[in-house]
Structure formats: structure tokens, C-alpha cells
Backbone as XML, in Angstrom:
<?xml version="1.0"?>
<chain id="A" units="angstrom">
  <residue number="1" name="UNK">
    <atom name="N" x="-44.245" y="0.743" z="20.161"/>
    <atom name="CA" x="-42.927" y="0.179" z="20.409"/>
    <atom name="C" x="-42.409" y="-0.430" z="19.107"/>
  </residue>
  <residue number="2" name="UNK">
    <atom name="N" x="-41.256" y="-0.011" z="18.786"/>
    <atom name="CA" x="-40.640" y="-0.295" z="17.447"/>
    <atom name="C" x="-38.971" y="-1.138" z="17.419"/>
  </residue>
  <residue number="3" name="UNK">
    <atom name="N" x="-39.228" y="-2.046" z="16.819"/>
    <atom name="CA" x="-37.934" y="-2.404" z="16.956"/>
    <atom name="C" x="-36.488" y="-1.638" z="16.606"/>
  </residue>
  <residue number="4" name="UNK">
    <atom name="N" x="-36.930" y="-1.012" z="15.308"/>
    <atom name="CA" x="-36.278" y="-0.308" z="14.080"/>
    <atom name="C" x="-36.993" y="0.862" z="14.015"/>
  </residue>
  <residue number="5" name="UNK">
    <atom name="N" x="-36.490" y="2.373" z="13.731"/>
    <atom name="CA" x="-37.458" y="3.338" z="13.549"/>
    <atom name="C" x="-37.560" y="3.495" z="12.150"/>
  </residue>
  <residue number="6" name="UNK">
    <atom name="N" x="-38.774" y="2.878" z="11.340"/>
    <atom name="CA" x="-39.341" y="2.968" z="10.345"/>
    <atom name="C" x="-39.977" y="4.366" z="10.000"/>
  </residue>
  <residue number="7" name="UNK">
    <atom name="N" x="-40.582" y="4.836" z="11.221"/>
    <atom name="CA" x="-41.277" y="6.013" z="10.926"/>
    <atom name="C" x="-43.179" y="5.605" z="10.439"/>
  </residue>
  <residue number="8" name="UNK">
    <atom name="N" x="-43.236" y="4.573" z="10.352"/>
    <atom name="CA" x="-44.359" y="3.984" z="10.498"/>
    <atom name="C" x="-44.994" y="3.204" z="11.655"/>
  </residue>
  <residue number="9" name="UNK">
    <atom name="N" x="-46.347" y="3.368" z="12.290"/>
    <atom name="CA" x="-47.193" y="2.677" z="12.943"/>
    <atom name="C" x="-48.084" y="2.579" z="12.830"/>
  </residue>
  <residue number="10" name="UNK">
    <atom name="N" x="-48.601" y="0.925" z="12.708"/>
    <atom name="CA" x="-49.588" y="0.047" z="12.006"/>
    <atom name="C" x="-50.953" y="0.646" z="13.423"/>
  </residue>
  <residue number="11" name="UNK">
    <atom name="N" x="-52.390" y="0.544" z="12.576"/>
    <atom name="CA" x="-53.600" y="1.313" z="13.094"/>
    <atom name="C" x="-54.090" y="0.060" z="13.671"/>
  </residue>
  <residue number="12" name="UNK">
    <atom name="N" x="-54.728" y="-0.021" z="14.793"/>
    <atom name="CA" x="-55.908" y="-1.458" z="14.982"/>
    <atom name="C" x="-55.372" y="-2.837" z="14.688"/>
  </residue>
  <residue number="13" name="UNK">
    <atom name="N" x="-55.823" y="-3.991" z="14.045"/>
    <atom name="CA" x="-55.355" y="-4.766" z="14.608"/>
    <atom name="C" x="-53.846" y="-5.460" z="13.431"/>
  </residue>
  <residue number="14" name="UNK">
    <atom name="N" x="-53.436" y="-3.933" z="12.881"/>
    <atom name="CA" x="-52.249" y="-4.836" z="11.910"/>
    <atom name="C" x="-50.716" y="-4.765" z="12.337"/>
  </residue>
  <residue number="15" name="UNK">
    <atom name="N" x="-50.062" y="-5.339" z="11.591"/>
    <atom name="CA" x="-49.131" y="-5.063" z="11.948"/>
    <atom name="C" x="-47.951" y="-5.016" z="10.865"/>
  </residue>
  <residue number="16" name="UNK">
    <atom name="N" x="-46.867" y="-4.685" z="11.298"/>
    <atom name="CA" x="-45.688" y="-4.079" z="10.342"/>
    <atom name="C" x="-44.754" y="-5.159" z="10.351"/>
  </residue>
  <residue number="17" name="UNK">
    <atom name="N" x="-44.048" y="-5.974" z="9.297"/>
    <atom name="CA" x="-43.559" y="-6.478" z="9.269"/>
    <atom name="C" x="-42.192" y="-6.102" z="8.329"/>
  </residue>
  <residue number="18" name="UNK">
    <atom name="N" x="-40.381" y="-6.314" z="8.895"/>
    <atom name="CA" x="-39.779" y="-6.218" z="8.300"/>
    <atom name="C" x="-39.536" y="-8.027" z="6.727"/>
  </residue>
  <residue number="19" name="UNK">
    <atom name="N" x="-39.484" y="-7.516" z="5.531"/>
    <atom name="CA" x="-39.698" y="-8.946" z="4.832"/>
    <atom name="C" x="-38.256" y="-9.594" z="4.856"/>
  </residue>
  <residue number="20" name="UNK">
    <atom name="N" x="-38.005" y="-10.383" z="5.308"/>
    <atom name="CA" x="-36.786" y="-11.880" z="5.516"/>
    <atom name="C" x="-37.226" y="-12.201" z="3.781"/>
  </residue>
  <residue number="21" name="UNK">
    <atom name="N" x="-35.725" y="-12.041" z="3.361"/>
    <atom name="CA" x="-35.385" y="-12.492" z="2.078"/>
    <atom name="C" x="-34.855" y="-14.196" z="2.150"/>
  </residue>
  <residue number="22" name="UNK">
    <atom name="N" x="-35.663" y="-14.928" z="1.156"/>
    <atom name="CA" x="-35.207" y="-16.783" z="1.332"/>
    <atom name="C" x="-33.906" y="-16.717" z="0.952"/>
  </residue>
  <residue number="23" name="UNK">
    <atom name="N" x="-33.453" y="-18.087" z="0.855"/>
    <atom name="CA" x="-31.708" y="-18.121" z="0.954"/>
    <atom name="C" x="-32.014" y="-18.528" z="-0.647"/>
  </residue>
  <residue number="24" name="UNK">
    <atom name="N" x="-30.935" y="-17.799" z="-1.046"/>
    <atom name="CA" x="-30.905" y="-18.083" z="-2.450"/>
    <atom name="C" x="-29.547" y="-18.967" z="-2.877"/>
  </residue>
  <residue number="25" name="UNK">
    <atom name="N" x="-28.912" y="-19.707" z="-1.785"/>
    <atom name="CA" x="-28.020" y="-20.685" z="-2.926"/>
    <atom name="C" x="-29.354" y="-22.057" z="-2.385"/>
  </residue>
  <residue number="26" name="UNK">
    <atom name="N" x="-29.557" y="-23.463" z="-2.599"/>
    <atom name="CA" x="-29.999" y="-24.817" z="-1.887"/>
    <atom name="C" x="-29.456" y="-25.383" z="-1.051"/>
  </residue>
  <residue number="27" name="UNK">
    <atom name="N" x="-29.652" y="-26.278" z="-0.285"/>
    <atom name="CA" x="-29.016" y="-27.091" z="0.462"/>
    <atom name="C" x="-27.779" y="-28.020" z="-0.670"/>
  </residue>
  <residue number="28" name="UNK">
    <atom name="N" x="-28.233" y="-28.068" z="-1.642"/>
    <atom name="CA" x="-27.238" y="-28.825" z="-2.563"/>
    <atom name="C" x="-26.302" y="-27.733" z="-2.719"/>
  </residue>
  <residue number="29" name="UNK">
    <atom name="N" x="-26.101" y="-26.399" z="-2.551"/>
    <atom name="CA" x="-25.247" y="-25.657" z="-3.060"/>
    <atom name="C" x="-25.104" y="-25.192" z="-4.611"/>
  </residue>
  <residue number="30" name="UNK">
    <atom name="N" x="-26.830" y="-24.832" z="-5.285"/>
    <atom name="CA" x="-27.069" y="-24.776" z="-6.232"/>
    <atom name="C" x="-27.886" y="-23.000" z="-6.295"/>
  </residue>
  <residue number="31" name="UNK">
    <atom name="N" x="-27.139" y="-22.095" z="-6.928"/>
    <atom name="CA" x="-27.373" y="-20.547" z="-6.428"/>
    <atom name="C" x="-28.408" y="-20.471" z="-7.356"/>
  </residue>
  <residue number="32" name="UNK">
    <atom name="N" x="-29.428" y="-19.794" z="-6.901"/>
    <atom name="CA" x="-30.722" y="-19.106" z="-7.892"/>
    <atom name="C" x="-31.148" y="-18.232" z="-8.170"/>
  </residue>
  <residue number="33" name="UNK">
    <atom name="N" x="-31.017" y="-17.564" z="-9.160"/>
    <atom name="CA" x="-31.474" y="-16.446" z="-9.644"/>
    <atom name="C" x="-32.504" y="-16.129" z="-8.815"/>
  </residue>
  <residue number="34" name="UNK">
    <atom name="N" x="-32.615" y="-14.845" z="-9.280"/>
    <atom name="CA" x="-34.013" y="-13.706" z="-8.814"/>
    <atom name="C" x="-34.616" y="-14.139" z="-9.811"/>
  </residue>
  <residue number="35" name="UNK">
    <atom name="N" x="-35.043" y="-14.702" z="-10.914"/>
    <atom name="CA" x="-36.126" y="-14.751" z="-11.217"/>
    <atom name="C" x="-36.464" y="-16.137" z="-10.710"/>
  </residue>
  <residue number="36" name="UNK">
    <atom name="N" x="-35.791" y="-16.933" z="-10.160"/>
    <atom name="CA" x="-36.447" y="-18.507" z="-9.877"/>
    <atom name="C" x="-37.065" y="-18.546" z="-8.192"/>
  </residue>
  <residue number="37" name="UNK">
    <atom name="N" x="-36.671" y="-17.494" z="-7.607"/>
    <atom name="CA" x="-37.127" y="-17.128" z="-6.033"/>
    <atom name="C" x="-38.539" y="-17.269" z="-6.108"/>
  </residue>
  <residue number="38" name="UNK">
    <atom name="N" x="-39.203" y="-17.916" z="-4.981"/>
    <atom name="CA" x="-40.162" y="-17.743" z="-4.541"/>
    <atom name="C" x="-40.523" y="-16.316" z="-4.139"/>
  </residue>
  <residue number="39" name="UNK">
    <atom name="N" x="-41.781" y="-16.027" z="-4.353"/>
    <atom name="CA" x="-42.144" y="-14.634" z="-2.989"/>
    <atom name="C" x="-42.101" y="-14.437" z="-1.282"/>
  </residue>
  <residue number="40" name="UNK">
    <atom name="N" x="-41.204" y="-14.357" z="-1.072"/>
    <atom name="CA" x="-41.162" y="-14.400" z="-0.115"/>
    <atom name="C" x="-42.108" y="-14.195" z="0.991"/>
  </residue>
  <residue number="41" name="UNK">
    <atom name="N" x="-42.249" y="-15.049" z="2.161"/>
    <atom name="CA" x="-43.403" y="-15.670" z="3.047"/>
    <atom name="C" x="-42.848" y="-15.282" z="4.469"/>
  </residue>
  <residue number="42" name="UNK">
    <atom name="N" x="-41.692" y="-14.944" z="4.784"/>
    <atom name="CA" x="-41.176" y="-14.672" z="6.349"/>
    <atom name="C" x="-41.130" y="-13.205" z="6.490"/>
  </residue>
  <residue number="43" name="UNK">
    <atom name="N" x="-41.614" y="-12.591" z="7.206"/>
    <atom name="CA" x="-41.032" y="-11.528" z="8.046"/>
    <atom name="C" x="-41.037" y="-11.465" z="9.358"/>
  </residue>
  <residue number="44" name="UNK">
    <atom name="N" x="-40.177" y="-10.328" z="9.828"/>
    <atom name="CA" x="-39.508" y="-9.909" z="11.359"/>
    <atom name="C" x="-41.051" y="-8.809" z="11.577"/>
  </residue>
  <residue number="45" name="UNK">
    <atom name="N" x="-41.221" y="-9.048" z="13.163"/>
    <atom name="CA" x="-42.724" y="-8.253" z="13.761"/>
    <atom name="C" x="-41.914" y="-6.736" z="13.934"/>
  </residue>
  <residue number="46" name="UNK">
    <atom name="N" x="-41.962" y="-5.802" z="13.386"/>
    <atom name="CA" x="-41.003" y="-4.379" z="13.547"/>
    <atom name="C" x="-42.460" y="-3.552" z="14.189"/>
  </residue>
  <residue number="47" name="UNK">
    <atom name="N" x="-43.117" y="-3.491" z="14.198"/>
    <atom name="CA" x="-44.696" y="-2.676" z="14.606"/>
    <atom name="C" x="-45.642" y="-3.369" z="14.958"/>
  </residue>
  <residue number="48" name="UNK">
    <atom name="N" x="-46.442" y="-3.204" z="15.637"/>
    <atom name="CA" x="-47.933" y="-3.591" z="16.083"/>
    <atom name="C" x="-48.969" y="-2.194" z="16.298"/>
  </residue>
  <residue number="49" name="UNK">
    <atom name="N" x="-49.949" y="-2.703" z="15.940"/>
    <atom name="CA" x="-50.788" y="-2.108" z="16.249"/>
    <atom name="C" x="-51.513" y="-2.138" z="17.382"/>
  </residue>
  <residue number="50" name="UNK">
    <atom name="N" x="-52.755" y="-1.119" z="17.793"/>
    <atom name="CA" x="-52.832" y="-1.090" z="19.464"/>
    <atom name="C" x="-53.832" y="-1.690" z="19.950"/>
  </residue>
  <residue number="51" name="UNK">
    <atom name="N" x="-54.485" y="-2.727" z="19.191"/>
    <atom name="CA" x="-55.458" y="-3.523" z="19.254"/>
    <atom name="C" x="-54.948" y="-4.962" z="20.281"/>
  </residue>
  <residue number="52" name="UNK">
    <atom name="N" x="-55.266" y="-4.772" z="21.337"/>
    <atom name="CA" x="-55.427" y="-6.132" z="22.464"/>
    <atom name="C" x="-54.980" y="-6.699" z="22.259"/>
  </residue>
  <residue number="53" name="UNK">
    <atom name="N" x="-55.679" y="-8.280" z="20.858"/>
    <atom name="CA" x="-55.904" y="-9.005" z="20.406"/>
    <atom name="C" x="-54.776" y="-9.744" z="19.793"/>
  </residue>
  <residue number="54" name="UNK">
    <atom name="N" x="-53.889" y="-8.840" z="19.534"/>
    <atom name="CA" x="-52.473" y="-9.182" z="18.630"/>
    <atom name="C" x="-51.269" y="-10.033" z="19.668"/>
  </residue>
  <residue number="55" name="UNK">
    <atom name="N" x="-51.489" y="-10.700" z="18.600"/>
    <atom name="CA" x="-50.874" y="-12.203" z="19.909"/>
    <atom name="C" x="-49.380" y="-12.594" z="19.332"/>
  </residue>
  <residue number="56" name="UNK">
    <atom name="N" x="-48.740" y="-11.819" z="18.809"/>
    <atom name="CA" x="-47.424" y="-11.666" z="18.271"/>
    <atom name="C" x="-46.441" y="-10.031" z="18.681"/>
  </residue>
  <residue number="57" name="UNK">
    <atom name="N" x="-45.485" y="-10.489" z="18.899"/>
    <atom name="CA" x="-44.587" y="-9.107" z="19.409"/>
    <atom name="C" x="-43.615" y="-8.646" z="18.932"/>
  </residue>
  <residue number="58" name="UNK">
    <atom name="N" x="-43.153" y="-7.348" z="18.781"/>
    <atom name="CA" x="-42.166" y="-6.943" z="17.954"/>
    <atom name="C" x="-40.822" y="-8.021" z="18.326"/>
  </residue>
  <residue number="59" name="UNK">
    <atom name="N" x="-40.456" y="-7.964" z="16.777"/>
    <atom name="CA" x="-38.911" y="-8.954" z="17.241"/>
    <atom name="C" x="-39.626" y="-10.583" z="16.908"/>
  </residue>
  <residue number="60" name="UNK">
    <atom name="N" x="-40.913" y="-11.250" z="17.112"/>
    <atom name="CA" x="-41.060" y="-12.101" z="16.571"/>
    <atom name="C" x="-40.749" y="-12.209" z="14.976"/>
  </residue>
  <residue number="61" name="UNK">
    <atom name="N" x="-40.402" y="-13.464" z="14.673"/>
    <atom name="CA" x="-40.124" y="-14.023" z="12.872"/>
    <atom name="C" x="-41.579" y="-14.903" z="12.734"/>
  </residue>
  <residue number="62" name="UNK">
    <atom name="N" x="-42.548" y="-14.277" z="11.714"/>
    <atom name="CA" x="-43.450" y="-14.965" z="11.479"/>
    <atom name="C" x="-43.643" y="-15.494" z="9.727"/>
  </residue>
  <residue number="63" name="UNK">
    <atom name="N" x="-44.677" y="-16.225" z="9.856"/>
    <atom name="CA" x="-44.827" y="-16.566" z="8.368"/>
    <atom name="C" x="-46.429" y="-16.011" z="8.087"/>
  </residue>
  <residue number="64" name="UNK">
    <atom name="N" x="-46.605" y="-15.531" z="6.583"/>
    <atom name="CA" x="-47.852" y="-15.195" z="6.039"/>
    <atom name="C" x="-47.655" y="-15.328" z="4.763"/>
  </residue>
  <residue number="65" name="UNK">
    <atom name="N" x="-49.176" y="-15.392" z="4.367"/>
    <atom name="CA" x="-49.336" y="-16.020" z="2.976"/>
    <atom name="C" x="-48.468" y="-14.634" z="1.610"/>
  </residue>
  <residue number="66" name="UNK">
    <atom name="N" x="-48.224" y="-15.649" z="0.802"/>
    <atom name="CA" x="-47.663" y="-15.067" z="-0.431"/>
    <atom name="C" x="-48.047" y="-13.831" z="-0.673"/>
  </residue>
  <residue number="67" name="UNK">
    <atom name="N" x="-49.572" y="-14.082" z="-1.280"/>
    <atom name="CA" x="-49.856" y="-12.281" z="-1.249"/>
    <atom name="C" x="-51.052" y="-11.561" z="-0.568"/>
  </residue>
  <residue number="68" name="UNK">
    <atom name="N" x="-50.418" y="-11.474" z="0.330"/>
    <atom name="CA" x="-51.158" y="-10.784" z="1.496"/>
    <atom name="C" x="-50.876" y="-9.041" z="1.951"/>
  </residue>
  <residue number="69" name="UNK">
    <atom name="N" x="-51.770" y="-8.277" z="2.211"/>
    <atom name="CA" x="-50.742" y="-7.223" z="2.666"/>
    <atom name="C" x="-50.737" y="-6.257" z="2.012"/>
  </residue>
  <residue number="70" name="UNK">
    <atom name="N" x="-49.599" y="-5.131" z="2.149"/>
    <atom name="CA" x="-49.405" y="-4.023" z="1.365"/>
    <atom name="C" x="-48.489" y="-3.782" z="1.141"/>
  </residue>
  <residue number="71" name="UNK">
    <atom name="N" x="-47.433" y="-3.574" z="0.088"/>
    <atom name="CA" x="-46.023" y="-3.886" z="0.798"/>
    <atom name="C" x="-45.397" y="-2.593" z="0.447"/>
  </residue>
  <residue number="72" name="UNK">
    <atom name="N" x="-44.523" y="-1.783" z="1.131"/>
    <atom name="CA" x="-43.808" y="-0.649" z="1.478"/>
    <atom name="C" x="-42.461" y="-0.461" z="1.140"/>
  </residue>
  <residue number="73" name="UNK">
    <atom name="N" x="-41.779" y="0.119" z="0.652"/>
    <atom name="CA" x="-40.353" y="0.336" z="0.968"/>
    <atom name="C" x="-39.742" y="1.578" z="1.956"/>
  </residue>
  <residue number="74" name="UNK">
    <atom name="N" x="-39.304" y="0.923" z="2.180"/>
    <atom name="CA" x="-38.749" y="2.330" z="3.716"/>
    <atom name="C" x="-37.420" y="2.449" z="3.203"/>
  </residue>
  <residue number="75" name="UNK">
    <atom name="N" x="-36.381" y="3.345" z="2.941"/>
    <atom name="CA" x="-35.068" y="3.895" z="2.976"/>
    <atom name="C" x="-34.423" y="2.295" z="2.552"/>
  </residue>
  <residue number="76" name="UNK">
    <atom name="N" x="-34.950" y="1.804" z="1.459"/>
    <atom name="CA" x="-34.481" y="0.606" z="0.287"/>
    <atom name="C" x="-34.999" y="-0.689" z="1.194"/>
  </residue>
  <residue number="77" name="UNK">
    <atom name="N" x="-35.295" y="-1.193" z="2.355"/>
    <atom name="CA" x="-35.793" y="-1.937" z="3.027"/>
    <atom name="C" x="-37.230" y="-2.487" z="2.373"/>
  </residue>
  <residue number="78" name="UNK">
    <atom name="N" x="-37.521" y="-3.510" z="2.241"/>
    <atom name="CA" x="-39.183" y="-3.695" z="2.069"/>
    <atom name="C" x="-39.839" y="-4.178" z="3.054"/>
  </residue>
  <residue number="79" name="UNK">
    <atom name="N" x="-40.888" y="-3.516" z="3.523"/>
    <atom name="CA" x="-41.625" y="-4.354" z="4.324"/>
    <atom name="C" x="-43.429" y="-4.709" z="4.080"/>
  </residue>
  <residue number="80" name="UNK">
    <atom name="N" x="-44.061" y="-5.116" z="4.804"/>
    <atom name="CA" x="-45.671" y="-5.271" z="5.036"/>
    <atom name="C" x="-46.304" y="-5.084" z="5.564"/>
  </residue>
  <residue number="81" name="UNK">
    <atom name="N" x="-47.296" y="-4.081" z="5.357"/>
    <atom name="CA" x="-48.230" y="-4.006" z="6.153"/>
    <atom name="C" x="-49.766" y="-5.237" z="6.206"/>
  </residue>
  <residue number="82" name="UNK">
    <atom name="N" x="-49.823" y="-5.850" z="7.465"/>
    <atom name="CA" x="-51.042" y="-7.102" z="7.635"/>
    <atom name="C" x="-51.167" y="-6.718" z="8.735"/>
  </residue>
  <residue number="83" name="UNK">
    <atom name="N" x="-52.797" y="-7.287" z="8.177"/>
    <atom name="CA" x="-53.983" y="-8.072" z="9.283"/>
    <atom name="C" x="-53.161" y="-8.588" z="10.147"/>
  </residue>
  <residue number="84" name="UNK">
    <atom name="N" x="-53.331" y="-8.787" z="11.328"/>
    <atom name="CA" x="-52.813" y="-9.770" z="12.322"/>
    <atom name="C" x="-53.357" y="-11.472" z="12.436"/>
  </residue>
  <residue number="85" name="UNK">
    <atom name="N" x="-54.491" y="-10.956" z="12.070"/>
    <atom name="CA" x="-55.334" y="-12.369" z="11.814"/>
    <atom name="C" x="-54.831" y="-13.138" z="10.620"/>
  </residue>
  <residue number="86" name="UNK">
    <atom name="N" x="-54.041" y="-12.060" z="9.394"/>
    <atom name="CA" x="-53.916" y="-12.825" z="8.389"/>
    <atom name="C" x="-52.051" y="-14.108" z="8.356"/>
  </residue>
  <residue number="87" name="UNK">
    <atom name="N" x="-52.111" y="-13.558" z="9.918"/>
    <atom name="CA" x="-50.378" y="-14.300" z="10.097"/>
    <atom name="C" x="-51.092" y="-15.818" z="10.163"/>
  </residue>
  <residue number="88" name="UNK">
    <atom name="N" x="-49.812" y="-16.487" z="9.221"/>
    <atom name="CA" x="-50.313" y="-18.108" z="9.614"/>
    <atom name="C" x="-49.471" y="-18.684" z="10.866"/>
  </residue>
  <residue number="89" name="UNK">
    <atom name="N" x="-47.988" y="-18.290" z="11.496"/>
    <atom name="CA" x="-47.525" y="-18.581" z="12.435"/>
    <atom name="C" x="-46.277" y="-17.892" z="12.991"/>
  </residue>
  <residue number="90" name="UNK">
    <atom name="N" x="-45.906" y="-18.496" z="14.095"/>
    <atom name="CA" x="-44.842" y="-17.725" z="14.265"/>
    <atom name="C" x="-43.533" y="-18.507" z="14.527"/>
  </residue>
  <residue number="91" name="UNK">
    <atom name="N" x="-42.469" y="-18.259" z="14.132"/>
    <atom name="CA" x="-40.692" y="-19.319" z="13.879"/>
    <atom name="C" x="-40.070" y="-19.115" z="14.766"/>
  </residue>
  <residue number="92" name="UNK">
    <atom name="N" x="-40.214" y="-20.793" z="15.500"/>
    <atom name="CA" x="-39.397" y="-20.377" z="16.936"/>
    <atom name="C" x="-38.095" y="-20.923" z="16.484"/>
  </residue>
  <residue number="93" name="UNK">
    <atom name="N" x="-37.474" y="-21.177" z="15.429"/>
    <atom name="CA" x="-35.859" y="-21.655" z="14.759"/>
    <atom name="C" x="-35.965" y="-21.497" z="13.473"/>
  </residue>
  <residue number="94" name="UNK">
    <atom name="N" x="-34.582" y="-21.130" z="13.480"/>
    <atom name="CA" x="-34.281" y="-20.319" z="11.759"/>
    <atom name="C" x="-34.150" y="-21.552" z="11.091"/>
  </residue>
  <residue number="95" name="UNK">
    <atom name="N" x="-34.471" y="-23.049" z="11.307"/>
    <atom name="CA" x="-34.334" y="-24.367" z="10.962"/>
    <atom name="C" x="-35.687" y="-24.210" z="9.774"/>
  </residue>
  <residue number="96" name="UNK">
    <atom name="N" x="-36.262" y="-23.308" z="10.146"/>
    <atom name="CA" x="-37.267" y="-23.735" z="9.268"/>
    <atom name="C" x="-37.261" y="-23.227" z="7.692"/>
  </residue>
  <residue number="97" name="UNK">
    <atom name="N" x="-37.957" y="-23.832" z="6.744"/>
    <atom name="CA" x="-38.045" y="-23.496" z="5.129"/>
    <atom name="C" x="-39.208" y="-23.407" z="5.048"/>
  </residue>
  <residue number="98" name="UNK">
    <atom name="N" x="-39.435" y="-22.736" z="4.133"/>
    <atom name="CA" x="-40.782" y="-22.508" z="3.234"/>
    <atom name="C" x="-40.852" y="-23.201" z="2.236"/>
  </residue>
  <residue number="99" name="UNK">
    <atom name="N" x="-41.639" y="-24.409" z="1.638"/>
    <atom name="CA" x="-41.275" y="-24.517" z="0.399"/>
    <atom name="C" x="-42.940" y="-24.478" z="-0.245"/>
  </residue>
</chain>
């Protein structure tokens, strides 16, 4: 089950993540270059794999570590392929930051 047809599906227990780009002006209204961006840490659940165990669902917004993963480009899109185990949580409001 796919949110988006990527044309990819994650094996056992990983999963596919579309990557959520951080907001690049601040809360002060101070815009930042691409080179001052963090790596980005959020993505959208677009795939699962068919392993039980996976306790997150397509369409969830989760967070995982910096560099984790494998990361893909699909038709200019980037995404990730992870462990499921390697997710640190999942964003129940877009209130939240990474810092």
C-alpha cells in the first residue's frame, strides 16, 4: 500500500520514506541558504514493508537520525530507504522543529 506511486517497495522490516524539506526562512524571519540547512531529519511514511512488526503507517510524518538510510531520488523527489527500528518517532503536529 502506497501513498504515492514511487514504483518502489521496501523488503522486511523497512520502510520508504518521502524526505520533508526544513523551513528555510526562522521564526525571526531570517532566510538561509542551502548551505547553512541542516540535513534534514523528517519524512512522510510513503511504503512499508511486510514485516508485522512495523508500528508506523503510510501517511505517518516521522523523525530519524541525520544519517541513516539510503537515500533515493525518484522523478526529482528524494526519499529513504530505513530500518523501521531505526525511526526515532512519529509527529503528531507540524508544531514541531528539529533543532
Amino acid at each position: 500500500m502506497t501513498e504515492e506511486n514511487v514504483g518502489v517497495q521496501p523488503l522486511g522490516s523497512r520502510v520508504l520514506l518521502r524526505i520533508l524539506e526544513e523551513e528555510s526562512v526562522t521564526p525571526s524571519g531570517l532566510v538561509l541558504p542551502d548551505t547553512a540547512k541542516e540535513k534534514p531529519q523528517r519524512g512522510r511514511v510513503v511504503a512499508v514493508g511486510d514485516d508485522e512488526e512495523i508500528k508506523v503507517s503510510v501517511g505517518d510524518d516521522v523523525l530519524y537520525p541525520k544519517y541513516s538510510g539510503t537515500e533515493l531520488k525518484i522523478s526529482g523527489e528524494d526519499y529513504l530507504i530505513i530500518d523501521a527500528t531505526d525511526l526515532l518517532a512519529t509527529i503528531k503536529t507540524t508544531a514541531v522543529s528539529v533543532i
